[in-house]
DSSP file (Angstrom, degrees, kcal/mol; ACC not computed):
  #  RESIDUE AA STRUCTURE BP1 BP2  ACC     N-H-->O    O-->H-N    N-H-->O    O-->H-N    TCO  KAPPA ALPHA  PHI   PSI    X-CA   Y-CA   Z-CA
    1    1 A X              0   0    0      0, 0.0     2,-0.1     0, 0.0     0, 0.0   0.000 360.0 360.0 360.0 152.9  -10.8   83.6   37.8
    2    2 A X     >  -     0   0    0      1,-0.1     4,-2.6     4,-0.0     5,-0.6  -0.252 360.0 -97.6-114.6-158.4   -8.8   83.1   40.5
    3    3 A X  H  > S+     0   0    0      2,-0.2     4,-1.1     3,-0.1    -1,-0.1   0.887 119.4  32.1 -84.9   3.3   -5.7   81.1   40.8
    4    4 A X  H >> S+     0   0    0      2,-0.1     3,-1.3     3,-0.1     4,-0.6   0.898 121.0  52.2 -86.0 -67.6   -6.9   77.8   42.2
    5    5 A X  H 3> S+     0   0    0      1,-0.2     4,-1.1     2,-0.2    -2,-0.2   0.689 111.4  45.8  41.3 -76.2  -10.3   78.3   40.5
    6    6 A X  H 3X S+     0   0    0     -4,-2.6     4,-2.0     2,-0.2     5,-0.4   0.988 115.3  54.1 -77.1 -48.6   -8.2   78.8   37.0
    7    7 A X  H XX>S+     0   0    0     -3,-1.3     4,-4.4    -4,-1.1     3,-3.0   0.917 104.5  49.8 -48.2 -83.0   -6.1   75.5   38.4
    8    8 A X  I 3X>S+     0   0    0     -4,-0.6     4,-1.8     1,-0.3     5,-1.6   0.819 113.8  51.0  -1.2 -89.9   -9.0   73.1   38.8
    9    9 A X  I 3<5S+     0   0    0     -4,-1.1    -1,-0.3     1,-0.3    -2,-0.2   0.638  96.9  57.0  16.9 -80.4   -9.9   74.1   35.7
   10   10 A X  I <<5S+     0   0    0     -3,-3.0    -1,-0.3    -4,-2.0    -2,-0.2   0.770 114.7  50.3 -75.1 -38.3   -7.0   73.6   33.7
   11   11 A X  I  <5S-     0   0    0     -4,-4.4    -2,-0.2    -5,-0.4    -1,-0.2   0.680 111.6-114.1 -87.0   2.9   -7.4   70.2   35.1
   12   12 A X  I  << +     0   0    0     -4,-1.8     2,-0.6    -5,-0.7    -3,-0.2   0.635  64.4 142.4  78.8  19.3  -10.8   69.4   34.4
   13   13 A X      < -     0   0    0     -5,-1.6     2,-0.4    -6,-0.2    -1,-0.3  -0.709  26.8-178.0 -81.6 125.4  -11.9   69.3   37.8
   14   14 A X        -     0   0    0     -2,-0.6     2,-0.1    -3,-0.1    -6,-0.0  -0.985  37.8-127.7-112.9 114.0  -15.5   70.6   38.6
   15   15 A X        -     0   0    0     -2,-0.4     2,-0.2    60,-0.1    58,-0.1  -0.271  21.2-123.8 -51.9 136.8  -15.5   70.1   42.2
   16   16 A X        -     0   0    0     56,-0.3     3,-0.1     1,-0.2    -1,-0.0  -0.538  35.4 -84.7 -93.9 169.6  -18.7   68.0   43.5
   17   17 A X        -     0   0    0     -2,-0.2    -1,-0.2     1,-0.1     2,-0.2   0.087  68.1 -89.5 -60.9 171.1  -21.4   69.3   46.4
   18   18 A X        -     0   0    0     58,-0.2     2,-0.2    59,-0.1    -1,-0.1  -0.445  43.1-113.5 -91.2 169.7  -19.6   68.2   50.0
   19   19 A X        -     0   0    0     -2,-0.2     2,-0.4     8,-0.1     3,-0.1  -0.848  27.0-116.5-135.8 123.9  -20.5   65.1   50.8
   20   20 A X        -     0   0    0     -2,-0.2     6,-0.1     1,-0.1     0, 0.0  -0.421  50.2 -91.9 -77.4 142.4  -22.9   65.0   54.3
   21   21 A X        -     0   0    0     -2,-0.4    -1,-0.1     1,-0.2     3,-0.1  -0.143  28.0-140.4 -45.8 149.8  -20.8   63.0   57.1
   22   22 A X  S    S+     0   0    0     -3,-0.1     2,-0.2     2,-0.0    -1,-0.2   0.290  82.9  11.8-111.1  22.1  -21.7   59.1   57.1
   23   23 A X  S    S-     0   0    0      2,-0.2     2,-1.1     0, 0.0    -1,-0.0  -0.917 118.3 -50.0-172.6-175.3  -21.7   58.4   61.4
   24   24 A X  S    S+     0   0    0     -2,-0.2     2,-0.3    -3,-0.1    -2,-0.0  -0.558  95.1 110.0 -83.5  87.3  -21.6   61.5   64.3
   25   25 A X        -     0   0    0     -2,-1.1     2,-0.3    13,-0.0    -2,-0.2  -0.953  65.8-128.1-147.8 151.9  -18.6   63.8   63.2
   26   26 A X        -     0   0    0     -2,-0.3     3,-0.1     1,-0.1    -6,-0.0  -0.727  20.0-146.9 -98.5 146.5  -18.4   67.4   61.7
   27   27 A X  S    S+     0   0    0     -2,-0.3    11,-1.0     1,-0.2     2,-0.4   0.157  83.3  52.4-101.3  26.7  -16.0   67.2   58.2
   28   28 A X  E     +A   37   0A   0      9,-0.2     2,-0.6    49,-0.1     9,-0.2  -0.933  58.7 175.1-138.9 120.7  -14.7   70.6   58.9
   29   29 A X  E     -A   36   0A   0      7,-3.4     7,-1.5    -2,-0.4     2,-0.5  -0.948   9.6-171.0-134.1 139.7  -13.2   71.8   61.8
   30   30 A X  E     +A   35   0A   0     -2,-0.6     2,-0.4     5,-0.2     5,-0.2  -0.948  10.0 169.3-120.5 133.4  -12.0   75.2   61.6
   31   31 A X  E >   -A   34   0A   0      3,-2.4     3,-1.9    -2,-0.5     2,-0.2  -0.911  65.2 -59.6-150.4 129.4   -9.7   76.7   64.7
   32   32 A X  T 3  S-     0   0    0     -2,-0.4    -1,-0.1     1,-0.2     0, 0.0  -0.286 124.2  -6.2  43.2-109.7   -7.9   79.8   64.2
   33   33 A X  T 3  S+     0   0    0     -2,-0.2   120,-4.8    -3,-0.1    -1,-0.2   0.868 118.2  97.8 -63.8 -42.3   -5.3   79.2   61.0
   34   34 A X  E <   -AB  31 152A   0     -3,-1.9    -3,-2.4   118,-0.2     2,-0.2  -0.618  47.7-178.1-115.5 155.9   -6.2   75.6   60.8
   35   35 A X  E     -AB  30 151A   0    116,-1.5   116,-0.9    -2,-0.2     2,-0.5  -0.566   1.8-177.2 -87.7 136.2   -8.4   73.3   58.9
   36   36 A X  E     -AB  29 150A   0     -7,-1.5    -7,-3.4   114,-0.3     2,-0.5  -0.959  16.4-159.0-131.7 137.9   -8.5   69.5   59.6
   37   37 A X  E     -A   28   0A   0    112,-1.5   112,-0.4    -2,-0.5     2,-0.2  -0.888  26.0-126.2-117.5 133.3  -11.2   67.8   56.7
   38   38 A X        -     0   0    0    -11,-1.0   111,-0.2    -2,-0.5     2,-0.1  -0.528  51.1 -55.6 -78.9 167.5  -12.2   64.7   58.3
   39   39 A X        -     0   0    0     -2,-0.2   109,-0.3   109,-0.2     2,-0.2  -0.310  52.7-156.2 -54.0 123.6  -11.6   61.5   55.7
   40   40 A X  E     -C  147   0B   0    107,-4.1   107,-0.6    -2,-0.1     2,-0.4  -0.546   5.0-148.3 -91.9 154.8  -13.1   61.6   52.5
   41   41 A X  E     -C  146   0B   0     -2,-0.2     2,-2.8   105,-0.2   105,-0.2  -0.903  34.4 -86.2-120.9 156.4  -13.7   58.6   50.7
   42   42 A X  S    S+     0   0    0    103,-1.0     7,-3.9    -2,-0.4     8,-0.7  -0.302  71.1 150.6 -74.8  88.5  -13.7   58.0   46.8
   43   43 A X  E     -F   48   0C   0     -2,-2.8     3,-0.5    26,-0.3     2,-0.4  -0.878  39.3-164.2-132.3 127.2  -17.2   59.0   45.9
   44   44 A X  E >  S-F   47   0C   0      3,-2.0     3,-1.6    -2,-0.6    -2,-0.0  -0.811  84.0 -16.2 -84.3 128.0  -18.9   60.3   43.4
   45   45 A X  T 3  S-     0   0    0     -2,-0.4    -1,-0.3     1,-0.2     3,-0.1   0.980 130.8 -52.7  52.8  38.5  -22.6   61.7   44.0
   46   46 A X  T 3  S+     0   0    0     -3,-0.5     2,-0.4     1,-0.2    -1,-0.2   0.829 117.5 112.5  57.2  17.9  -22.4   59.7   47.3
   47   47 A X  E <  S-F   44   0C   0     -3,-1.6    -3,-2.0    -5,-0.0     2,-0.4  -0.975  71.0-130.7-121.4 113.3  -21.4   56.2   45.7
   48   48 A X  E     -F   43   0C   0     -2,-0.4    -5,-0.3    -5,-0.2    -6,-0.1  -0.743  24.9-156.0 -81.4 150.2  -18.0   55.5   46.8
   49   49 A X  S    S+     0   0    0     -7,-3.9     2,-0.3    -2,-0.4    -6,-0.2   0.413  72.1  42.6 -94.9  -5.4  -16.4   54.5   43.2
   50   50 A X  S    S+     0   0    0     -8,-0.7    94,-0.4    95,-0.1     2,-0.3  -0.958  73.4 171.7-145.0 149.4  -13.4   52.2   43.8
   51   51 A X        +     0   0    0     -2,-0.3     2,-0.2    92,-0.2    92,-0.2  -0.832  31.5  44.7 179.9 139.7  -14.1   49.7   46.4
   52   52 A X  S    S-     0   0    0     90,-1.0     2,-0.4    -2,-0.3     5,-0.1  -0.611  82.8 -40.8 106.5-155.9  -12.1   46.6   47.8
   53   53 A X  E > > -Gh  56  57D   0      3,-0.7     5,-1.6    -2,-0.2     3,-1.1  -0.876  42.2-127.1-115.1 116.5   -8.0   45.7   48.8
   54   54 A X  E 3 5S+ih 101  58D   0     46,-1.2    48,-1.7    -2,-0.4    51,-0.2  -0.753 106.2  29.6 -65.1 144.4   -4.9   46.7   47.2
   55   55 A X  T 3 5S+     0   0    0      3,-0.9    -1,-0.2    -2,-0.3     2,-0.1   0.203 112.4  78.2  86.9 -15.0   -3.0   43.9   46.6
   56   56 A X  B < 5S-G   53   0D   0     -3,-1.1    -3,-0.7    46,-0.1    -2,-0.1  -0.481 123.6 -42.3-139.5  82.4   -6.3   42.0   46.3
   57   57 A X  E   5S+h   53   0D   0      1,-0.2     2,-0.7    -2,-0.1    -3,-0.1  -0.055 110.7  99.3 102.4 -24.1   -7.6   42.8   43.0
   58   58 A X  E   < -h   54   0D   0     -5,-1.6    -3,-0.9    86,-0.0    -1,-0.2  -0.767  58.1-135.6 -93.9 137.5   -7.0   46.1   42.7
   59   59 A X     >  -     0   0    0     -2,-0.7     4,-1.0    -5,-0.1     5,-0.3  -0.385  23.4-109.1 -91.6 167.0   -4.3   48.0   41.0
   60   60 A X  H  > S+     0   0    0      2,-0.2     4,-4.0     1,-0.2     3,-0.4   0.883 125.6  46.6  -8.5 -71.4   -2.0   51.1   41.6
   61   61 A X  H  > S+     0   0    0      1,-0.3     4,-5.0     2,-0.2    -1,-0.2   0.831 108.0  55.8 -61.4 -34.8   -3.8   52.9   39.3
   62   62 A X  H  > S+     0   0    0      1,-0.2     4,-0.9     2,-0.1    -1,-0.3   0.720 118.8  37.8 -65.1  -4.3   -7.3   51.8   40.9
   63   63 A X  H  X S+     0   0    0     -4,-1.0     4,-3.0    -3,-0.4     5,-0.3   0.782 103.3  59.6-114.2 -29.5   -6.0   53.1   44.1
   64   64 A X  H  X S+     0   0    0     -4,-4.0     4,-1.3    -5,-0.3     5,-0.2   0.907 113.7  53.0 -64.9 -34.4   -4.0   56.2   43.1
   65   65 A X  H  X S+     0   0    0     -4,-5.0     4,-2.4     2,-0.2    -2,-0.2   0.967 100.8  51.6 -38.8 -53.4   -7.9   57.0   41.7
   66   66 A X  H >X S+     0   0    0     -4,-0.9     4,-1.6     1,-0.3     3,-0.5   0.996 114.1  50.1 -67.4 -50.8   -9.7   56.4   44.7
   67   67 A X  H 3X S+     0   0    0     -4,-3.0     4,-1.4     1,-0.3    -1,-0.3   0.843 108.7  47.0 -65.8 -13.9   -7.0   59.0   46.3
   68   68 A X  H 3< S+     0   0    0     -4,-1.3     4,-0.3    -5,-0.3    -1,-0.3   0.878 115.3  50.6 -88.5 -26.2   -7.3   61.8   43.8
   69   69 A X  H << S+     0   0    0     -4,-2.4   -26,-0.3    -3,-0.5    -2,-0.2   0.744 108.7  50.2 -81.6  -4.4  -10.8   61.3   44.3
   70   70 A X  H  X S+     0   0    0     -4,-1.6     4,-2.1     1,-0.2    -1,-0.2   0.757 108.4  49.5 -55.1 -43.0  -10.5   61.5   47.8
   71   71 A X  H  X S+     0   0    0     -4,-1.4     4,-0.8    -5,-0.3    -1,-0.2   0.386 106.5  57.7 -99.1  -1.7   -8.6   64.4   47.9
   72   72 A X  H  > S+     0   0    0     -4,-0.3     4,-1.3     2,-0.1   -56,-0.3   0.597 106.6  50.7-101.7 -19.5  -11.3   66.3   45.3
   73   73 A X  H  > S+     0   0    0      2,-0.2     4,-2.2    -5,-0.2     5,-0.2   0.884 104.6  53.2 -92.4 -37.9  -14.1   65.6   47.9
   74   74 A X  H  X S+     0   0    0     -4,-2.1     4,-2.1     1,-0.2     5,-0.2   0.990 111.7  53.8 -60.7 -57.0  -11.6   67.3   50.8
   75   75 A X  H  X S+     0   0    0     -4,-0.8     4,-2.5     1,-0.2    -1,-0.2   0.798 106.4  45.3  -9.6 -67.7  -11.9   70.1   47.8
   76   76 A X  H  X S+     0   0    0     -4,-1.3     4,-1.5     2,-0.2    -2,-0.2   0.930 111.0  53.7 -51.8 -80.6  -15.5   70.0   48.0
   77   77 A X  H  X S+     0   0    0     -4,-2.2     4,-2.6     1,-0.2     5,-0.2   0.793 116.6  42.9 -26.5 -66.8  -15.4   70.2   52.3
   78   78 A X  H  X S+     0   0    0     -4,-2.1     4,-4.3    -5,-0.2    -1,-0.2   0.959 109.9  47.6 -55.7 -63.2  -13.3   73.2   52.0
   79   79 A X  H  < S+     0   0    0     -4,-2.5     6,-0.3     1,-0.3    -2,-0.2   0.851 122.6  48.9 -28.2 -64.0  -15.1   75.4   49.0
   80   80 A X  H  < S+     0   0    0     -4,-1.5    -1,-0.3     1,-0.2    -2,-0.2   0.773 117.7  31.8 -50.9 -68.8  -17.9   74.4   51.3
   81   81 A X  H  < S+     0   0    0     -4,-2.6     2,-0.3    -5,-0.1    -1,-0.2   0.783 102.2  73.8 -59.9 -42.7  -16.6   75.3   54.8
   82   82 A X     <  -     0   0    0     -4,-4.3     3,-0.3    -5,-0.2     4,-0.0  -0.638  69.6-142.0-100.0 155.9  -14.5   78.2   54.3
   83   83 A X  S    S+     0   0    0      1,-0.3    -1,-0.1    -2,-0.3     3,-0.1   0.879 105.5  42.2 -62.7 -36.4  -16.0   82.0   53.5
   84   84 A X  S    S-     0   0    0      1,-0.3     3,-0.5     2,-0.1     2,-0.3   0.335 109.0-139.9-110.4  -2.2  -13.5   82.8   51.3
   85   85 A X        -     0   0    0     -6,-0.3     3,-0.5    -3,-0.3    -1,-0.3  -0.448  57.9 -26.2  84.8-135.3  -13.4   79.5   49.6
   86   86 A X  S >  S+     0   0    0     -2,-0.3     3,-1.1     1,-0.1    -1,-0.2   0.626 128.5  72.1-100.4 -15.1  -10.4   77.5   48.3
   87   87 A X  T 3  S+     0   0    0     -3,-0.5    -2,-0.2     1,-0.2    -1,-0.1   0.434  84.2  71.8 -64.9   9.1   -8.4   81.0   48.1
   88   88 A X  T 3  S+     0   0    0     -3,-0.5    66,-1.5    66,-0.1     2,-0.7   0.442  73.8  98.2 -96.7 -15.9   -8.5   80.8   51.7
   89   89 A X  B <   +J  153   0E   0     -3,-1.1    64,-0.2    64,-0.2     3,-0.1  -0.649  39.1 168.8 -82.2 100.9   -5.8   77.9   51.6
   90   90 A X  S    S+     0   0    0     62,-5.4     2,-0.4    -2,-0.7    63,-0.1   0.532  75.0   0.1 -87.9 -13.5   -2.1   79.3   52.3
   91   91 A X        -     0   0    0     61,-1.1     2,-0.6    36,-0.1    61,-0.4  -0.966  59.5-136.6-177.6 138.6   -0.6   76.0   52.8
   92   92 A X        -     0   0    0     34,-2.1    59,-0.2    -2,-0.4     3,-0.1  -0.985  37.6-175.8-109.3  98.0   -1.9   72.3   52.7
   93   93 A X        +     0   0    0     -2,-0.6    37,-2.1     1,-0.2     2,-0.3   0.933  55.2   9.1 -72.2 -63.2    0.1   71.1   56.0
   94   94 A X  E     -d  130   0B   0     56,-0.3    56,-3.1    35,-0.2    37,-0.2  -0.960  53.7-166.0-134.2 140.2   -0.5   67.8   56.2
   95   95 A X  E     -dE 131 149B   0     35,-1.9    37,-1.4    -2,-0.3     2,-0.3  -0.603  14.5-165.2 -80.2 151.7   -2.1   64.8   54.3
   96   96 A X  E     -dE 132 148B   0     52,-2.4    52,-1.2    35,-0.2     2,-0.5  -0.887   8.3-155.3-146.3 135.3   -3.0   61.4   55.9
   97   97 A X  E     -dE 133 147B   0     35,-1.6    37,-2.3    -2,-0.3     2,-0.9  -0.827  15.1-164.9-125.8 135.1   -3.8   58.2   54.2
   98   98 A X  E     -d  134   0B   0     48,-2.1     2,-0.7    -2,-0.5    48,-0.5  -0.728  10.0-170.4 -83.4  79.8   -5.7   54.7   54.5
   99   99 A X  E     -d  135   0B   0     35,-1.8    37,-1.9    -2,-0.9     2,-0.2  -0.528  17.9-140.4 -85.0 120.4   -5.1   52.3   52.4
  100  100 A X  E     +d  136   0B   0     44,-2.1   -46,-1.2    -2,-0.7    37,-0.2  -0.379  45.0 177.3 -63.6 146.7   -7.4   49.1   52.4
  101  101 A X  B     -i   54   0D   0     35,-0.9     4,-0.3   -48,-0.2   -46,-0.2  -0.494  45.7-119.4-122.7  63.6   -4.9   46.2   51.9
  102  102 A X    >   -     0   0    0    -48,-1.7     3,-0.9    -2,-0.2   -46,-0.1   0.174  54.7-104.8 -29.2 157.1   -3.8   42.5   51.5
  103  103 A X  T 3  S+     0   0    0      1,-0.3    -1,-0.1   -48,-0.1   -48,-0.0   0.993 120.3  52.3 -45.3 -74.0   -1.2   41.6   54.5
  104  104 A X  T 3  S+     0   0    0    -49,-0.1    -1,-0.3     2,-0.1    -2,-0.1   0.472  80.9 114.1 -72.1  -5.9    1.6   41.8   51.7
  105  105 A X    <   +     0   0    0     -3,-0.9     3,-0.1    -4,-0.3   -51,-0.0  -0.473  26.3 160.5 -49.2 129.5    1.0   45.2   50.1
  106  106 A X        +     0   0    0      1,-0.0     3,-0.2     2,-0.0    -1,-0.1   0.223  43.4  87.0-131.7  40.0    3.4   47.5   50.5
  107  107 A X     >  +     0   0    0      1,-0.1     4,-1.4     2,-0.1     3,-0.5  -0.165  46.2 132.0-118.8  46.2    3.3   50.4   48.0
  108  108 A X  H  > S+     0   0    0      1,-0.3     4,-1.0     2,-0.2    -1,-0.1   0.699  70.3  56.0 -33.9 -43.1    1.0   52.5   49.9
  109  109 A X  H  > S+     0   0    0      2,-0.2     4,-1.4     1,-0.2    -1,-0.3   0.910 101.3  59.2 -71.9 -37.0    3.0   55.4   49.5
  110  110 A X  H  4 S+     0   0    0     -3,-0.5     3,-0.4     1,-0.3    -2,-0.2   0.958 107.8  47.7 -63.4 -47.8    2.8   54.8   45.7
  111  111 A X  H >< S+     0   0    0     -4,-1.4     3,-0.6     1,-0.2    -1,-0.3   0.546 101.3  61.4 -84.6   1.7   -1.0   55.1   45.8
  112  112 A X  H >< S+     0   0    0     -4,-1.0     3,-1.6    -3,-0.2     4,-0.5   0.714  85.6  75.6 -86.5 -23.0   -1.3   58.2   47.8
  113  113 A X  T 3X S+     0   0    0     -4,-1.4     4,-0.8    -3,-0.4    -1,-0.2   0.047  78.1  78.0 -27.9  -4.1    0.5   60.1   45.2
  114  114 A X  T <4 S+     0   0    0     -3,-0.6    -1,-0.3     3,-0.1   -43,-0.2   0.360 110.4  20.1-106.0 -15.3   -2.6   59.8   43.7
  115  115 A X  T <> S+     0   0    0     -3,-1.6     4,-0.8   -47,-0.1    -2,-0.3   0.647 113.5  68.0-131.5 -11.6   -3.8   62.6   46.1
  116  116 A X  H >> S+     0   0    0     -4,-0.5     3,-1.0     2,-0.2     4,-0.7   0.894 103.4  49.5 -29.3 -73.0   -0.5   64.1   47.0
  117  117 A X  H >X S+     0   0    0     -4,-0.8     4,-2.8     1,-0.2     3,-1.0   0.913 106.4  51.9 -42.7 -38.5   -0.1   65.4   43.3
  118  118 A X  H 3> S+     0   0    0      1,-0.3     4,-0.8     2,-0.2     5,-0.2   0.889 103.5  56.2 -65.4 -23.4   -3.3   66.7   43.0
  119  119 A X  H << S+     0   0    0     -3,-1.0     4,-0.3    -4,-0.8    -1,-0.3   0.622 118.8  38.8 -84.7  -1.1   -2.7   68.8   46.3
  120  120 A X  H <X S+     0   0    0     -3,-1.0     4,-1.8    -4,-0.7    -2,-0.2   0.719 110.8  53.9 -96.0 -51.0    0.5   70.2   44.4
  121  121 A X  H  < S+     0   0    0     -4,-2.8    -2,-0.2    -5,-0.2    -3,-0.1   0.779 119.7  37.6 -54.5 -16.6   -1.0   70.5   41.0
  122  122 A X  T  < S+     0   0    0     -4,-0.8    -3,-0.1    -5,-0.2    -2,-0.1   0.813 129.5  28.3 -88.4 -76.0   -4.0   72.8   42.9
  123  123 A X  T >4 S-     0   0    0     -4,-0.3     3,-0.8    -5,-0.2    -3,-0.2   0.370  91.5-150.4 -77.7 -13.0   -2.1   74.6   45.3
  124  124 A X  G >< S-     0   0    0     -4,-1.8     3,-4.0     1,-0.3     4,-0.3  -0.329  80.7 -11.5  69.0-149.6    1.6   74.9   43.5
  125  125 A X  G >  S+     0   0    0      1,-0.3     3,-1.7     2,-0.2    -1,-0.3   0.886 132.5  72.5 -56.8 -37.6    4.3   75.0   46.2
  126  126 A X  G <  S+     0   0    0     -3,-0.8   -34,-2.1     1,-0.2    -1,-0.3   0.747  88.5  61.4 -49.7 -11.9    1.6   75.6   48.6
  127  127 A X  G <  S+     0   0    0     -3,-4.0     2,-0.2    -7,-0.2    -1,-0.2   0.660  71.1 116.3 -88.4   2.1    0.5   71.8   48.3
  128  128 A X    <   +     0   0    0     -3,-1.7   -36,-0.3    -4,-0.3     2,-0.3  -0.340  48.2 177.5 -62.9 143.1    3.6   70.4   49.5
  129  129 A X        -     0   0    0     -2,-0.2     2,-0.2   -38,-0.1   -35,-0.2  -0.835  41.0-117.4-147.5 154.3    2.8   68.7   52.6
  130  130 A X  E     -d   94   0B   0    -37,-2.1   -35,-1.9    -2,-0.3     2,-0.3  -0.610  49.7-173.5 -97.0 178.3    4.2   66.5   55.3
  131  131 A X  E     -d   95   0B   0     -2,-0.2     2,-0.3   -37,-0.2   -35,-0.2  -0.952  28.3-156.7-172.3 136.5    2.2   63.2   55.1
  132  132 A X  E     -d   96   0B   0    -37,-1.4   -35,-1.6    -2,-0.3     2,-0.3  -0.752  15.0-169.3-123.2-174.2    1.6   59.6   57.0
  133  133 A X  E     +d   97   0B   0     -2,-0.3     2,-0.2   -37,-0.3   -35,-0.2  -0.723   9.2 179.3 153.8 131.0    0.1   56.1   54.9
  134  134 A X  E     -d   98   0B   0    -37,-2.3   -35,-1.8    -2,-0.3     2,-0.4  -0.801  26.1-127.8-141.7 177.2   -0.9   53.4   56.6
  135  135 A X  E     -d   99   0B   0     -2,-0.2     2,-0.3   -37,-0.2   -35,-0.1  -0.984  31.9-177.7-141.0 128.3   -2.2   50.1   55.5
  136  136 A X  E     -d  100   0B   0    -37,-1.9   -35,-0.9    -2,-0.4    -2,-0.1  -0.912  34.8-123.4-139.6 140.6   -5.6   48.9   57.2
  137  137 A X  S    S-     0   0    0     -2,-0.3     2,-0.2   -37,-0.2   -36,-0.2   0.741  91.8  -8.0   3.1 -82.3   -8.1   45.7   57.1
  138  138 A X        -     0   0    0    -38,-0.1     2,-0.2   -85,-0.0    -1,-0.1  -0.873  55.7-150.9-127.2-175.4  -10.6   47.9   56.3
  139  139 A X    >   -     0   0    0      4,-0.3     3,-2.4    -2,-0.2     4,-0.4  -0.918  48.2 -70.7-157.4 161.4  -12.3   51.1   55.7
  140  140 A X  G >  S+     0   0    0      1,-0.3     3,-1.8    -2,-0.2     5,-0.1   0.001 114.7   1.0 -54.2 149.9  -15.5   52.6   55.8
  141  141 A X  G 3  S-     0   0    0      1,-0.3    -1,-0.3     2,-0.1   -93,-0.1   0.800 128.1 -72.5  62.0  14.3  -18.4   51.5   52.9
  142  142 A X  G <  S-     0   0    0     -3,-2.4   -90,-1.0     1,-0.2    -1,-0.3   0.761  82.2-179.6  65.3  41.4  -15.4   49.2   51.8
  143  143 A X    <   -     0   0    0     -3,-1.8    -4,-0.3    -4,-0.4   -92,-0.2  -0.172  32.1-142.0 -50.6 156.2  -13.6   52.1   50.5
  144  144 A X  S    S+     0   0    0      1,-0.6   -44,-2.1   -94,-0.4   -90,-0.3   0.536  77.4   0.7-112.0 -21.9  -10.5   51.3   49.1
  145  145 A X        -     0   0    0    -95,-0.2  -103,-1.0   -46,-0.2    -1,-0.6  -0.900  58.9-167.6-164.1 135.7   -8.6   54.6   50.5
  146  146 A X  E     -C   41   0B   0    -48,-0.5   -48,-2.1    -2,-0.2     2,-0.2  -0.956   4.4-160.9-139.7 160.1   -9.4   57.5   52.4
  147  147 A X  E     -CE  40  97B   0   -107,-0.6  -107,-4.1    -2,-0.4     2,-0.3  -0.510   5.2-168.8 -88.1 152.1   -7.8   60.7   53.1
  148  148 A X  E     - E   0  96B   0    -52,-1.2   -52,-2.4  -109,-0.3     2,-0.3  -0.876  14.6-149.8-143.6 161.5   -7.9   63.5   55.6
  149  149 A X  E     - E   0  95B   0   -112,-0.4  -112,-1.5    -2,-0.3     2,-0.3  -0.893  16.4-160.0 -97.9 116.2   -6.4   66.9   55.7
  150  150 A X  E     -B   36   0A   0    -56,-3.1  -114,-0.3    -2,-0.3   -56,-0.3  -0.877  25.3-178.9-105.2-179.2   -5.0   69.8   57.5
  151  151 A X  E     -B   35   0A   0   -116,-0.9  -116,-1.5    -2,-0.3     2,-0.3  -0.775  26.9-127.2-175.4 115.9   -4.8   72.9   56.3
  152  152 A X  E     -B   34   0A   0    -61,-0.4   -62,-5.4    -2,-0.2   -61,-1.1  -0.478  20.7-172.9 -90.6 137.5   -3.6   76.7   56.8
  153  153 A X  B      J   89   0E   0   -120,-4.8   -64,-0.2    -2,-0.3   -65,-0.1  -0.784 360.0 360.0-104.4 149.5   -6.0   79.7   56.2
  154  154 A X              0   0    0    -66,-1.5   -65,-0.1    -2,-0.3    -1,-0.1   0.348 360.0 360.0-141.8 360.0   -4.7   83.0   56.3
């Protein structure tokens, strides 16, 4: 098994089907070394699962979900996209994240760690990442968070 594969795994992740784009964009764009995964949302099957505002009515923890499940559907994109699979991933370069919000949240960063670990629990030192968080109105399907990716193949 190989070592992302064996990681997954160990974590109890079975990766889901990619998820078809919801408006006129490609979720994988591949150019030369790099990846860019368009924003995933937290969805299961195609039902995003966490829904609403941090800071109104949702917790930490509901939002550090939505992002680890965000960041398991960019999983999905890749397995998907690339020939060689997720063993094709040298380096997870950058993360970027949306968090839906009340005005007064500000621990954004706290809930993006919710997909930031995972890309270090998969990928080991390769998931260490540069990374931006923002805090937004809204988001698509009233998503609560989504992510995008870049990513180096070698």
């Amino acid at each position: 098994m190989s070592t992302v594969s064996s990681r997954l795994s160990e974590l109890g992740i079975c990766l889901p089907a990619a998820m078809a784009p919801v408006a006129n964009y490609v979720p994988v764009n591949i150019t030369g070394a790099l990846v860019t995964v368009s924003g995933q949302l937290p969805a299961i099957g195609g039902k995003v699962e966490v829904t609403g505002k941090l800071g109104g009515g949702l917790s930490l923890e509901d939002g550090q979900r939505a992002a680890r499940l965000c960041f398991i559907n960019i999983l999905a994109q890749l397995q998907a996209a690339l020939p060689g699979g997720l063993e094709s991933v040298t380096k997870v370069v950058r993360l970027g994240g949306f968090i839906a919000c009340a005005p007064d949240f500000t621990q954004h960063a706290v809930v993006m760690n919710g997909a930031s670990d995972l890309a270090v629990a998969v990928f080991g030192e390769a998931g260490r990442h540069a990374r931006s968080t923002v805090g937004v109105a809204s988001l698509p399907l009233d998503a609560a968070v989504e992510v995008e990716g870049l990513f180096h193949i070698g």
